[in-house]
N, C-alpha and C positions, 0 to 999 in steps of 0.2 A: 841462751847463749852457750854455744862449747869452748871451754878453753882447753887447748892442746898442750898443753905447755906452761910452767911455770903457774903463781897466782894470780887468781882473777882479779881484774879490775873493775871498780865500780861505773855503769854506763846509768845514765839520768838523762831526764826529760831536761830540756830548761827550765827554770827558775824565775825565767823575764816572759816567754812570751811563745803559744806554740803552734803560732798560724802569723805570717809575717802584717795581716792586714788586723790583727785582732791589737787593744790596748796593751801597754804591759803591766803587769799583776806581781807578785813577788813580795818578797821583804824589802826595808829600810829603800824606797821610793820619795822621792819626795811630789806631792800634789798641788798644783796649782787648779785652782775655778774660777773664772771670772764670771759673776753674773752681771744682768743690766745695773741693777742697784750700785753697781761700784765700777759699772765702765765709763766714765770719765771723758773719754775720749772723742763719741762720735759727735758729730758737727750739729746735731739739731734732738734734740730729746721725743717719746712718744710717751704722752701722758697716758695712753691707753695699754703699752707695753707692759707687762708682769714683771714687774723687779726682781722676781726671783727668779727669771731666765734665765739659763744657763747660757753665756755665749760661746764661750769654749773652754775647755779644760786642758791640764798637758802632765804630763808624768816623766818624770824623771830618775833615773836609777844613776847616783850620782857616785866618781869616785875620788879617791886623793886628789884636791884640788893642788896636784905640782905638776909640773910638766914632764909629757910622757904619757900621762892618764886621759880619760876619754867618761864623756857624760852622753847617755844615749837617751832618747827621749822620745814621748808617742804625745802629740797635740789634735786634740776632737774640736774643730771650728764645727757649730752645730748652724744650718742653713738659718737664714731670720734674715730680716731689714727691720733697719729703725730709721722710721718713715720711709724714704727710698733709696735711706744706704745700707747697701750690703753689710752684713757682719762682718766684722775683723776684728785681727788681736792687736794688743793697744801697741805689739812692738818696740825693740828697742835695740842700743848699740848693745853690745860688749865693754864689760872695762878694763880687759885686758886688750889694748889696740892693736895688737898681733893677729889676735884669735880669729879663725875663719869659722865658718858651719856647712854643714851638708843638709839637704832635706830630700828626703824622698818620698813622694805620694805615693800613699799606698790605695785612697779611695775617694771620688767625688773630682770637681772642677773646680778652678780659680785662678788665684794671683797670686804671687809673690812680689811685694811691691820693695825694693829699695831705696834706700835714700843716704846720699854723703851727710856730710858734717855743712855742705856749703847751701842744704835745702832742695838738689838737686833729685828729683825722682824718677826711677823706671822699673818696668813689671818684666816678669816673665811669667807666660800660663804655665797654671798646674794640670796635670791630670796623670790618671795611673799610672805607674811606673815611671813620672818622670822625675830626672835628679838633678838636683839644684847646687850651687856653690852660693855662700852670699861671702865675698872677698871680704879683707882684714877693714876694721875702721869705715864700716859699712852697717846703719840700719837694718830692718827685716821687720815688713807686717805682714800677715796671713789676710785673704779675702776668699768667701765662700761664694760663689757666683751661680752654684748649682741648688735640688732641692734635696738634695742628700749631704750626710754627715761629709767633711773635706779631714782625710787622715792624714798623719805625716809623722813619719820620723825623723828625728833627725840626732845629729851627732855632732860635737863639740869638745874642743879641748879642757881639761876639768877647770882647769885655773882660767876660763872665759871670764863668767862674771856676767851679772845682769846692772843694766844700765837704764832704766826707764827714768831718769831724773833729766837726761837730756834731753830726749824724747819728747817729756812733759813742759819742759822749756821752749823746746823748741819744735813742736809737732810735725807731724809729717804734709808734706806743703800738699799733694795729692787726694782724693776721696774719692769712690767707684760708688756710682747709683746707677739704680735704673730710670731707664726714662723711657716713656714710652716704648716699653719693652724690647729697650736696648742696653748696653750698657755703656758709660759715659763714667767720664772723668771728668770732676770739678779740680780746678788748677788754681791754687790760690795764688795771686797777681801781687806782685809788690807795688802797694802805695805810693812809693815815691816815682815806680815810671812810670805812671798814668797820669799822665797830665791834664787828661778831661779833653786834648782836643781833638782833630778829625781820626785819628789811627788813636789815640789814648782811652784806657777804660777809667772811667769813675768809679764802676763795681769792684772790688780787690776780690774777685772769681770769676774766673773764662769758664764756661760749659763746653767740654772738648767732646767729641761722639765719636770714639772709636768703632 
């Protein structure tokens, strides 16, 4: 580098990350892993599945949780089913009820599935380059529907907050399996309006086939 003029400035690589589809690496990160053994969440267990599966991972290069600052993030959904649900991440609000997020795929296919506070559910597909808003007071689960890793960064206001206790209370009413090498959505049904008779279900899950 020539400097014409005056002292030179120091010029550096990044520090987080230096290909936009690769993890980010760096100092004082914080790491998340979910294996099978502690994912909790999916709807039917496989006793044959390795517990010590990795389902997915997420990194986070976290700053002042005050507002103004900004928490960037790189999430690895690694491809799997347990039995015929897709992998996902267990998801969850915010508890800061403001707080919005961004996501951006950086590699592989899927779901982003949303959910309100009132158990309402809907997806939008992922795939490379696309970018996502998930609105304020708003869920957010990952679904890997492809056979390659599903990448995503994403961004967040620092003073967000993670929220899985609601989550856990109150799960997401939605599940994506495959079925006869389709993909489908199980819709879990409220008990109380199925009344068992001609239009009523007795099962509290509809098998939807998108």
């Amino acid at each position: 580098m020539k400097v014409t003029q005056g002292t030179p400035i120091p010029v550096t690589k990044s520090d987080l990350t230096h290909h936009w589809q690769e993890r980010l690496n760096g100092h004082n990160l914080t790491e998340i892993t979910m294996k099978y053994k502690d994912a909790d969440y999916f709807m039917e267990n496989d006793p044959n599945k390795d517990p010590e599966e990795v389902i997915y991972e997420a990194f986070y290069k976290e700053s002042t949780p005050e507002e103004g600052h900004l928490t960037w993030g790189h999430i690895t959904l690694y491809p799997g089913k347990v039995n015929d649900q897709y992998h996902c991440t267990k998801g969850h609000y915010h508890l800061n009820p403001h707080a919005e997020e961004y996501f951006l795929c950086m590699k592989g296919e899927g779901l982003i599935m949303f959910m309100n506070r009132e158990g309402d559910c809907w997806c939008e597909e992922l795939e490379e380059g696309s970018l996502h808003k998930v609105p304020e007071g708003t869920a957010r689960r990952l679904i890997n529907l492809g056979d390659d890793e599903l990448m995503l960064s994403t961004c967040v206001p620092s003073d967000a907050g993670f929220d899985f206790e609601s989550v856990t209370k109150k799960p997401f009413s939605c599940h994506v399996y495959e079925d006869d090498g389709e993909m489908a959505i199980k819709v879990d049904v409220d008990e109380n309006a199925a009344d068992g008779g001609e239009d009523g279900l007795s099962d509290i899950e509809a098998l939807l086939k998108i």
